[in-house]
FIKOLZA-1660 file (N, C-alpha, C; in steps of 0.1 Angstrom, whole numbers, plus 5000, padded with zeros to 4 digits):
% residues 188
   i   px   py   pz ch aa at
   1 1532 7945 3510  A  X  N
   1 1518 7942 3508  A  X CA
   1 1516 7928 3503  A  X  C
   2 1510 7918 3508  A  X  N
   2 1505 7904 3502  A  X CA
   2 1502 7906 3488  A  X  C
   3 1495 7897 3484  A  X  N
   3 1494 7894 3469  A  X CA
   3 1477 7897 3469  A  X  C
   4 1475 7906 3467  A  X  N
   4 1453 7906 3464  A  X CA
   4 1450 7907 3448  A  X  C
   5 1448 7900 3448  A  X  N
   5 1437 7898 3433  A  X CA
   5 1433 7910 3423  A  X  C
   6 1424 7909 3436  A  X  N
   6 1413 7920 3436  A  X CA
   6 1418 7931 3429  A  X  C
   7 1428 7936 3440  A  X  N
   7 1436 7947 3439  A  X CA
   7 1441 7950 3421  A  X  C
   8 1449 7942 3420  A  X  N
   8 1455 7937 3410  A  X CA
   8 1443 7940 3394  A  X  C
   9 1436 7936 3398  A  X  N
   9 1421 7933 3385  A  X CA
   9 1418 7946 3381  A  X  C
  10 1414 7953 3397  A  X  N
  10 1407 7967 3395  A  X CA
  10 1422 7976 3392  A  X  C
  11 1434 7972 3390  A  X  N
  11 1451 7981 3387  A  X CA
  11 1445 7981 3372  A  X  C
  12 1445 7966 3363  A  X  N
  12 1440 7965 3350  A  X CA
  12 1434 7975 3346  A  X  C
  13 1418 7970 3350  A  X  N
  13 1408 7975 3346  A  X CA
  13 1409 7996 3343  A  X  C
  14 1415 7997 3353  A  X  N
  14 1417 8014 3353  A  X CA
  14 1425 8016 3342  A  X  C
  15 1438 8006 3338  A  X  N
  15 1451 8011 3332  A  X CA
  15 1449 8005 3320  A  X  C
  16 1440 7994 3311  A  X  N
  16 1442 7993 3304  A  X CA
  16 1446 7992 3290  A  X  C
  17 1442 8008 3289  A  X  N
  17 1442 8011 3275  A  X CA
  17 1459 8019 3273  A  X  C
  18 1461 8026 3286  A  X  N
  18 1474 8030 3287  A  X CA
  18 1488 8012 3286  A  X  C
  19 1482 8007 3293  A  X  N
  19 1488 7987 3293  A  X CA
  19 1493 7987 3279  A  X  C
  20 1484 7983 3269  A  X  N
  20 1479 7978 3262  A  X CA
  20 1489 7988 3249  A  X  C
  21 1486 8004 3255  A  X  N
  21 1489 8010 3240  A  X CA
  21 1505 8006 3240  A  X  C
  22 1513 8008 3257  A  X  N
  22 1526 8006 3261  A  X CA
  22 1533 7991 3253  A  X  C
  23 1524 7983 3254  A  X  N
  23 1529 7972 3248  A  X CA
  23 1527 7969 3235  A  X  C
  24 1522 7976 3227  A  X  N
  24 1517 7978 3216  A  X CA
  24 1529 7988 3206  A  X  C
  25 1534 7995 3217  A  X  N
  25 1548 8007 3216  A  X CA
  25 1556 8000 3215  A  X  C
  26 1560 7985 3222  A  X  N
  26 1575 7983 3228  A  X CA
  26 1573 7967 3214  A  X  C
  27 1561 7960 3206  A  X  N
  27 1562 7952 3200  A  X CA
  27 1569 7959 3185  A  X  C
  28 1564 7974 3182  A  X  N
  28 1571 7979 3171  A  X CA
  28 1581 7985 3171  A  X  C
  29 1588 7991 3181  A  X  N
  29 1602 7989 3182  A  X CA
  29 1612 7984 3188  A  X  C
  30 1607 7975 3196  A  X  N
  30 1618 7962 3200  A  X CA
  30 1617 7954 3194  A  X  C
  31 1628 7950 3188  A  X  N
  31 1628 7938 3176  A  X CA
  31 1631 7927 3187  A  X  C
  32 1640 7926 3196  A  X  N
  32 1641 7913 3204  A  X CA
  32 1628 7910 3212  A  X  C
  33 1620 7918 3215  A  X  N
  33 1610 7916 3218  A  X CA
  33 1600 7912 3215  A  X  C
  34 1595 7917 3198  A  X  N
  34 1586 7913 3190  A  X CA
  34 1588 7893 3188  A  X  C
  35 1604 7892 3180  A  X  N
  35 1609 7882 3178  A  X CA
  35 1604 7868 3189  A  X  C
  36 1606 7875 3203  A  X  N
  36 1606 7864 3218  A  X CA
  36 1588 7860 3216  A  X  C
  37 1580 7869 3215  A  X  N
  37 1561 7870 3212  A  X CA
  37 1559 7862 3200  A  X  C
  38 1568 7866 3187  A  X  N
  38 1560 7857 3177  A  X CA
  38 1571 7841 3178  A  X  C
  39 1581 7841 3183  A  X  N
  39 1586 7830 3187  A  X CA
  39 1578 7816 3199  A  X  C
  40 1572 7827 3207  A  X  N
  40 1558 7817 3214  A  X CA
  40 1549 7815 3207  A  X  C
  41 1545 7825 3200  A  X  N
  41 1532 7820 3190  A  X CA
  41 1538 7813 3179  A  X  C
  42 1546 7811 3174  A  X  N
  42 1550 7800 3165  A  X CA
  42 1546 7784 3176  A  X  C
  43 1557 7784 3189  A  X  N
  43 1556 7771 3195  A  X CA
  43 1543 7767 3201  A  X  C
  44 1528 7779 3207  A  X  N
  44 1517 7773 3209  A  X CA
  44 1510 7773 3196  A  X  C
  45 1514 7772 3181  A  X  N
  45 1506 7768 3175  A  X CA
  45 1510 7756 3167  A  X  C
  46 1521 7748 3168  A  X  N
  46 1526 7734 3170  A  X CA
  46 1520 7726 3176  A  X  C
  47 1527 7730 3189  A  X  N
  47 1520 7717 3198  A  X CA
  47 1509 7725 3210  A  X  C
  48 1498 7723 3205  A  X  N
  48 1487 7725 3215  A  X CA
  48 1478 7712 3222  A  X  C
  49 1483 7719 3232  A  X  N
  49 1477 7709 3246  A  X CA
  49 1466 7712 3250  A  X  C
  50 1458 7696 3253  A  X  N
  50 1443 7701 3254  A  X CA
  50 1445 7697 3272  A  X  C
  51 1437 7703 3280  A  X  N
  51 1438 7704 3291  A  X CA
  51 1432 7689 3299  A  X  C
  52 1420 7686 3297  A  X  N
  52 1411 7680 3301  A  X CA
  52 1418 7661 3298  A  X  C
  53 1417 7653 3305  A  X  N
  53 1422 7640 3307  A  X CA
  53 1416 7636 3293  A  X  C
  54 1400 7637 3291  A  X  N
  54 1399 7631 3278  A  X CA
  54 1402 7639 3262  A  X  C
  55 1403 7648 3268  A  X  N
  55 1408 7656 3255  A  X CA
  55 1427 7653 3251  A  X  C
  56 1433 7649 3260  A  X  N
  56 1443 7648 3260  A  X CA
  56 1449 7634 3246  A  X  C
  57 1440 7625 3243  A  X  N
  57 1441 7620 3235  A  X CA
  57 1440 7623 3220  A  X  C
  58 1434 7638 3220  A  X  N
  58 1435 7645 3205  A  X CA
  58 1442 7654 3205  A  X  C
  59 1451 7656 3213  A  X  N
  59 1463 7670 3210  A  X CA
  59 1468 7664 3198  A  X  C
  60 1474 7674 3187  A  X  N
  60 1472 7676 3174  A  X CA
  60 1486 7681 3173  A  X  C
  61 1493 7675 3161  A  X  N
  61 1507 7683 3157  A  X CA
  61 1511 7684 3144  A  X  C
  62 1513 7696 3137  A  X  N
  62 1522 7691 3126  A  X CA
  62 1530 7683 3129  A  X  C
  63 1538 7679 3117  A  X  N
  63 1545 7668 3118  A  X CA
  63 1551 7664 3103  A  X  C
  64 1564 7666 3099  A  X  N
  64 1566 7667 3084  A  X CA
  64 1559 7669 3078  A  X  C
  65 1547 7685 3079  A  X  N
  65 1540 7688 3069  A  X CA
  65 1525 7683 3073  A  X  C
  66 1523 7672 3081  A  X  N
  66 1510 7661 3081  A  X CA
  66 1508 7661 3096  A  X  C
  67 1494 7664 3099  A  X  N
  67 1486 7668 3110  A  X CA
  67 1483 7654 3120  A  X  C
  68 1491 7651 3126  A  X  N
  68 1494 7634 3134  A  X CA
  68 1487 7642 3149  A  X  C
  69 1479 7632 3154  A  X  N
  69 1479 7626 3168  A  X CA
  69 1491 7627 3178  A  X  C
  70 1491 7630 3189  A  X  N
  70 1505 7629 3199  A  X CA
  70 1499 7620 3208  A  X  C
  71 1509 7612 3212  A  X  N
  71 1510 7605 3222  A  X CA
  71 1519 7605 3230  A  X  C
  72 1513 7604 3247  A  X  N
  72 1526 7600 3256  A  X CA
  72 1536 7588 3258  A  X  C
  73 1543 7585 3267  A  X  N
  73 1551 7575 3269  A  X CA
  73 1544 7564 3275  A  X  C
  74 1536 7569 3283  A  X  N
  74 1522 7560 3286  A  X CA
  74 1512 7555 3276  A  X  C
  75 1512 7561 3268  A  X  N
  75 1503 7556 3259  A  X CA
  75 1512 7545 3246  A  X  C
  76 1523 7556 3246  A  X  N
  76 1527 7543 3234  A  X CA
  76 1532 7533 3237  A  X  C
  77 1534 7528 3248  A  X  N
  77 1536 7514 3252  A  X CA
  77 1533 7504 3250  A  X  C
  78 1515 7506 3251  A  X  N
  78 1506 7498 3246  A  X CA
  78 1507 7494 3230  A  X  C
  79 1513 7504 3222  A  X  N
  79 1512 7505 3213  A  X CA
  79 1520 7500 3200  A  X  C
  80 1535 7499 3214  A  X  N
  80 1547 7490 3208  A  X CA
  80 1549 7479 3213  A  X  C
  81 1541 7476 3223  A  X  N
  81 1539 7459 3231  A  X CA
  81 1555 7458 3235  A  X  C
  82 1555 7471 3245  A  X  N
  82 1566 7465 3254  A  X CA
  82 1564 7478 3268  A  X  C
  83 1573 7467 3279  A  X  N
  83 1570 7476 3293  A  X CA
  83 1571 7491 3292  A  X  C
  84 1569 7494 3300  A  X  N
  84 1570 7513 3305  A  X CA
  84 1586 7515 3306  A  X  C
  85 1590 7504 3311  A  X  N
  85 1603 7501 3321  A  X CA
  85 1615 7501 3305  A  X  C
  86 1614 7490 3298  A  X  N
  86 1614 7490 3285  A  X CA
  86 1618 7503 3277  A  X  C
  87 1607 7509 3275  A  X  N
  87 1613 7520 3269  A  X CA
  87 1618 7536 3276  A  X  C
  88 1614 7533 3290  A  X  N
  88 1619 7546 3297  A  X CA
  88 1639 7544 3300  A  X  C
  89 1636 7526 3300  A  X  N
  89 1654 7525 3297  A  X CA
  89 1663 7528 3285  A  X  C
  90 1652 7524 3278  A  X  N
  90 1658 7526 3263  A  X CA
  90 1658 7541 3258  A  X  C
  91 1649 7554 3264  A  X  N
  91 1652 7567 3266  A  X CA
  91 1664 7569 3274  A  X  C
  92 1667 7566 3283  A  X  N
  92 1677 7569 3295  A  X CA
  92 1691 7572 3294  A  X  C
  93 1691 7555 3283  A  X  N
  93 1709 7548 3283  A  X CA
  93 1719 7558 3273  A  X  C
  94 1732 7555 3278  A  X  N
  94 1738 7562 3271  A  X CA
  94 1746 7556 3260  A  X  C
  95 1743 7560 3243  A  X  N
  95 1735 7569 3238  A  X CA
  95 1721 7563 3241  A  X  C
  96 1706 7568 3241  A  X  N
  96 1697 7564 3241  A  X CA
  96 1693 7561 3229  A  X  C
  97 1688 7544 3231  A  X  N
  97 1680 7541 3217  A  X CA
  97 1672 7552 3211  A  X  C
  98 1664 7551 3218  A  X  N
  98 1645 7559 3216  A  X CA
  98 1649 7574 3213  A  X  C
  99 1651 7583 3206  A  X  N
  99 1657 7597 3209  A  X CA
  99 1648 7605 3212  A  X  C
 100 1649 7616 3218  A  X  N
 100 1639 7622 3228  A  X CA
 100 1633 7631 3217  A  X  C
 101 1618 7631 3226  A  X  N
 101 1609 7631 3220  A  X CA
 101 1615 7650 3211  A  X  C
 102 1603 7647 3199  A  X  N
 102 1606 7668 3195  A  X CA
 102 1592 7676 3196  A  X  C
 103 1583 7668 3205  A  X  N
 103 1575 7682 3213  A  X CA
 103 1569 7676 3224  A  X  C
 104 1567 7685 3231  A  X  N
 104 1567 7687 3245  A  X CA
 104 1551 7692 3250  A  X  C
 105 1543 7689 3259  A  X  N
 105 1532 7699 3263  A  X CA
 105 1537 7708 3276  A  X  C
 106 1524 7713 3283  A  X  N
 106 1534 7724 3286  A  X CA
 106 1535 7720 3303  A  X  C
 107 1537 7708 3304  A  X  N
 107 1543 7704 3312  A  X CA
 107 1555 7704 3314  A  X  C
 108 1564 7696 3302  A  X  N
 108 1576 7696 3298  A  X CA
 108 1576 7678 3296  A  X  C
 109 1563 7674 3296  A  X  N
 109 1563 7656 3293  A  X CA
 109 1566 7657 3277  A  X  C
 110 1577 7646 3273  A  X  N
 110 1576 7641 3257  A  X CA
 110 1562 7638 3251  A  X  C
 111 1563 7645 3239  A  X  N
 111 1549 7636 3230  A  X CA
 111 1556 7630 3214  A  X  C
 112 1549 7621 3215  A  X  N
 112 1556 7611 3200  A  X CA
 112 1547 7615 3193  A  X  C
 113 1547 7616 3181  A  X  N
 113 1538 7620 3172  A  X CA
 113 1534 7603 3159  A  X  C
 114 1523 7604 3162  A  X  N
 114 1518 7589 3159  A  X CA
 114 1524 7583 3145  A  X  C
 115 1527 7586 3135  A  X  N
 115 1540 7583 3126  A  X CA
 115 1551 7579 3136  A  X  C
 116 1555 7586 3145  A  X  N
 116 1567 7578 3152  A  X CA
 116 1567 7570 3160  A  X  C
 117 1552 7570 3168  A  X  N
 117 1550 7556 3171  A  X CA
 117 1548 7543 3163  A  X  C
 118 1543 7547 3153  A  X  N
 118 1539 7536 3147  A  X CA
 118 1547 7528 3139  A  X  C
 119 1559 7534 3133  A  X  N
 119 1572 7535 3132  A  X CA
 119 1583 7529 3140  A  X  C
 120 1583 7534 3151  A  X  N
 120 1589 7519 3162  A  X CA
 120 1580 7508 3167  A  X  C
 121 1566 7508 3162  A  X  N
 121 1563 7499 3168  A  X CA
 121 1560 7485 3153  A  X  C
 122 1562 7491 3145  A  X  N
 122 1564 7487 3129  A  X CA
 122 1580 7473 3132  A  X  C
 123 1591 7484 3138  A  X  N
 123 1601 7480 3137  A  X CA
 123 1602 7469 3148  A  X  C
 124 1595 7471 3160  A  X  N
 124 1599 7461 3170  A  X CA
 124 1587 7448 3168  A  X  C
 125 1582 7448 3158  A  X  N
 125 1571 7439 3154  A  X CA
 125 1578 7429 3146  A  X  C
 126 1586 7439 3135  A  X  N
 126 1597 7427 3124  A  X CA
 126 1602 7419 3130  A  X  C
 127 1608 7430 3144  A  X  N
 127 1618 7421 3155  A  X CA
 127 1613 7407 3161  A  X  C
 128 1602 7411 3163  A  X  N
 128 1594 7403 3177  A  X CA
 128 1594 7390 3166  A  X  C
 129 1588 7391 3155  A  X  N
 129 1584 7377 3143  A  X CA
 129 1597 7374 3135  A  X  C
 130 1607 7382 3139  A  X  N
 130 1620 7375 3131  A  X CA
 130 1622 7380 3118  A  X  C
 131 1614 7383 3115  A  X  N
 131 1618 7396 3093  A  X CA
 131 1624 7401 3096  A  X  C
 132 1634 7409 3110  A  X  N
 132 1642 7418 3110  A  X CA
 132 1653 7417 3120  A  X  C
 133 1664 7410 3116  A  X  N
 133 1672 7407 3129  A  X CA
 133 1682 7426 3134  A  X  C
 134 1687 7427 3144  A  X  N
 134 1695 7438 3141  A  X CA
 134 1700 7437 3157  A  X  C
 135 1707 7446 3159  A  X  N
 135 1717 7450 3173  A  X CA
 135 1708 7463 3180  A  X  C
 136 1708 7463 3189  A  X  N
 136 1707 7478 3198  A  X CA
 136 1716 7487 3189  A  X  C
 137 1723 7484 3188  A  X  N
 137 1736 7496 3183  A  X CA
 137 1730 7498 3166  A  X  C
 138 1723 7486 3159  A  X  N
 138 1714 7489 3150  A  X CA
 138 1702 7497 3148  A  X  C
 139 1692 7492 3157  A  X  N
 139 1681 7499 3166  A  X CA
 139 1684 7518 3169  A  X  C
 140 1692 7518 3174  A  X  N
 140 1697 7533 3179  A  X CA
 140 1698 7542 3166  A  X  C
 141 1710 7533 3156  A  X  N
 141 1712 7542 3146  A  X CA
 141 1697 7546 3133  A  X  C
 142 1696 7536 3132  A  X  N
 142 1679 7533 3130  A  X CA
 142 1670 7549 3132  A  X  C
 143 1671 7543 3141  A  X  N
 143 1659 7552 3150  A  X CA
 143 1665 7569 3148  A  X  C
 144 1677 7573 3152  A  X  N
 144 1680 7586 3151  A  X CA
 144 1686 7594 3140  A  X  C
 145 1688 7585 3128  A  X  N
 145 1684 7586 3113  A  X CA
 145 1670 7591 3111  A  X  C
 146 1660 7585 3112  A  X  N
 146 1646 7584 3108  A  X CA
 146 1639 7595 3115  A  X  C
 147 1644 7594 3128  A  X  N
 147 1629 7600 3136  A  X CA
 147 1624 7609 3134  A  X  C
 148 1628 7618 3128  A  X  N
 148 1617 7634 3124  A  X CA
 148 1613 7631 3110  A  X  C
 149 1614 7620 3102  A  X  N
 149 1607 7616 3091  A  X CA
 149 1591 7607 3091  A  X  C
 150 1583 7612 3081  A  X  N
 150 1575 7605 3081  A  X CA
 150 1575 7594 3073  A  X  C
 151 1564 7581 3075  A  X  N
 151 1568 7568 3065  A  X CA
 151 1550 7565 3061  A  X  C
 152 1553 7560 3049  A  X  N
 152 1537 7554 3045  A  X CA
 152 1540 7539 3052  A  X  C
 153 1532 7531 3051  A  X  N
 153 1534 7516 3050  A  X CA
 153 1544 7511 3042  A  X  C
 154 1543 7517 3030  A  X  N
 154 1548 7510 3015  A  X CA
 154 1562 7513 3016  A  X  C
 155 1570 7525 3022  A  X  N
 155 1581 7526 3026  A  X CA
 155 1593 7527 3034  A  X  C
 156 1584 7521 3043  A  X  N
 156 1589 7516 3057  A  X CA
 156 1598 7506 3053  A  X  C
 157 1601 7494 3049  A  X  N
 157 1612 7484 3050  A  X CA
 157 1620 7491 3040  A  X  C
 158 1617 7499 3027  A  X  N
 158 1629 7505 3022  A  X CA
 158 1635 7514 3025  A  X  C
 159 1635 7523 3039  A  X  N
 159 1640 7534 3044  A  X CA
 159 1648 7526 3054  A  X  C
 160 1641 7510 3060  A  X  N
 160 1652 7506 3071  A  X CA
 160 1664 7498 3062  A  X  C
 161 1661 7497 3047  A  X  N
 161 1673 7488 3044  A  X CA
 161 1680 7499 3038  A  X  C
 162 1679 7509 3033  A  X  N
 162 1686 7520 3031  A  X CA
 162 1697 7523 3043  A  X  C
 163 1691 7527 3052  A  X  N
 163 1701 7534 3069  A  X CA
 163 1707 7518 3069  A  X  C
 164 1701 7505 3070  A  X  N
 164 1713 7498 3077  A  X CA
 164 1720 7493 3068  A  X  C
 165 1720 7496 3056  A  X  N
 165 1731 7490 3042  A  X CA
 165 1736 7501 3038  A  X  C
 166 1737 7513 3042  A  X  N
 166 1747 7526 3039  A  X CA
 166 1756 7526 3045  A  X  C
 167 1764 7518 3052  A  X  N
 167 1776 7515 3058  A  X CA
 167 1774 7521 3071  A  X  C
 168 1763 7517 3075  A  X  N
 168 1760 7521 3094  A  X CA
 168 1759 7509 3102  A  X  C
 169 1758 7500 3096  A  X  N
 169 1757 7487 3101  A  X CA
 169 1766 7482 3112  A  X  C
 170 1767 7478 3125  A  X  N
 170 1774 7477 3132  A  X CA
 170 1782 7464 3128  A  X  C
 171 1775 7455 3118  A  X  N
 171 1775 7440 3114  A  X CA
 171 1779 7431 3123  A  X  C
 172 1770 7428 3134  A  X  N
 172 1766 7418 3143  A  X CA
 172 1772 7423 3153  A  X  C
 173 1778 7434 3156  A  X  N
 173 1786 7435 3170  A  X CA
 173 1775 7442 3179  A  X  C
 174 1776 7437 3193  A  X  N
 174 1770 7438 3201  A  X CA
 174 1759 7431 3200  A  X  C
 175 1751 7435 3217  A  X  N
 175 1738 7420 3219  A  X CA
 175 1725 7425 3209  A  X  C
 176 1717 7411 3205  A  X  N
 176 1706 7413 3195  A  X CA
 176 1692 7420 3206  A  X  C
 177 1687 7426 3197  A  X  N
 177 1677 7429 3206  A  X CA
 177 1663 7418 3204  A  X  C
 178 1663 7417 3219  A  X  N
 178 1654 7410 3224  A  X CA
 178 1636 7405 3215  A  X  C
 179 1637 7396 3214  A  X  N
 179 1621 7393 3207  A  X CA
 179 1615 7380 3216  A  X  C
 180 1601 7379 3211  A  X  N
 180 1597 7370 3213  A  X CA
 180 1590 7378 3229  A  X  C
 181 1586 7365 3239  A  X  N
 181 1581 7369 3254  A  X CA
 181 1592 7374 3259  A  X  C
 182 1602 7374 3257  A  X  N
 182 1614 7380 3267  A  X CA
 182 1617 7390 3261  A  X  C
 183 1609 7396 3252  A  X  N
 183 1611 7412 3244  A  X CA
 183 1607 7424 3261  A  X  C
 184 1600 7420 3270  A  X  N
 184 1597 7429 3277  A  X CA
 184 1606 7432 3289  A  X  C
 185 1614 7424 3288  A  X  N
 185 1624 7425 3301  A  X CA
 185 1634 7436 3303  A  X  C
 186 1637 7439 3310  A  X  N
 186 1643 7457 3310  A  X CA
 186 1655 7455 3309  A  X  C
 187 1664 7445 3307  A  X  N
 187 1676 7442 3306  A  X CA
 187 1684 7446 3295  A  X  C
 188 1693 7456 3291  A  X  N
 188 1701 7458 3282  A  X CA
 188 1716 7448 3276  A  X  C
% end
């Protein structure tokens, strides 16, 4: 038999209370079961995705406790004043700078949560104006120390001299990352 709707709607409609009480049976005595249900409702009440293109700009996240903005990969670009190319390489490489993102819509696209944008775009600013020299291999360790932490303004330079003076420091080995107009070039 094809797939009819219809069919299907009016199956509900007849069965529902028998549906309903059945599932209602198998949530209080299946523990693996109950667990898998409130295990989705824990993850859509995280990250909820707003459908609509302009609503897409206010999907909402906790986020160490604190209710941040998400953004895409597309969006934070703009945001860290560097190419698409840039940081989709700097996701890519092995190990990747950028560490992948920790929520998802329900696409399966990354979303940064605006602390961590603003957070690497804090860091590649130092870079860009010279207050912060460091290596990729600095950069990386950096970044995958920090990233599920939140920063005010006021503690942002003492959390990066913390991670790069606790004996993580590569101390100059390997190439500097890129500043200035040639910060955008995709070249590792």
């Amino acid at each position: 038999m094809a797939y009819d709707p219809v069919y299907y709607k009016q199956y509900y409609e007849q069965r529902k209370a028998d549906i309903l009480a059945a599932r209602g049976e198998r949530y209080r005595t299946d523990e693996r079961y109950r667990e898998g249900i409130l295990r989705r409702a824990r993850v859509a009440s995280v990250v909820k995705t707003l459908t609509r293109r302009k609503q897409r700009d206010a999907a909402r996240v906790v986020h160490a406790g604190k209710s941040e903005k998400m953004f895409y990969m597309a969006q934070m670009e703009m945001m860290v004043n560097r190419d698409r190319a840039v940081l989709d390489d700097w996701r890519r490489c092995e190990p990747p700078i950028i560490p992948t993102p920790l929520y998802f819509d329900k696409r399966g696209r990354g979303m940064y949560s605006e602390s961590q944008t603003k957070y690497l775009s804090k860091i590649l600013h130092r870079l860009d104006t010279g207050t912060l020299l460091m290596t990729y291999e600095d950069l990386r360790l950096l970044l995958h120390k920090t990233w599920s932490e939140t920063f005010s303004e006021r503690n942002l330079t003492t959390r990066i001299r913390e991670v790069l003076h606790n004996g993580t420091r590569s101390e100059g080995e390997g190439r500097k990352v890129r500043q200035g107009r040639y910060a955008n070039r995709t070249e590792l």
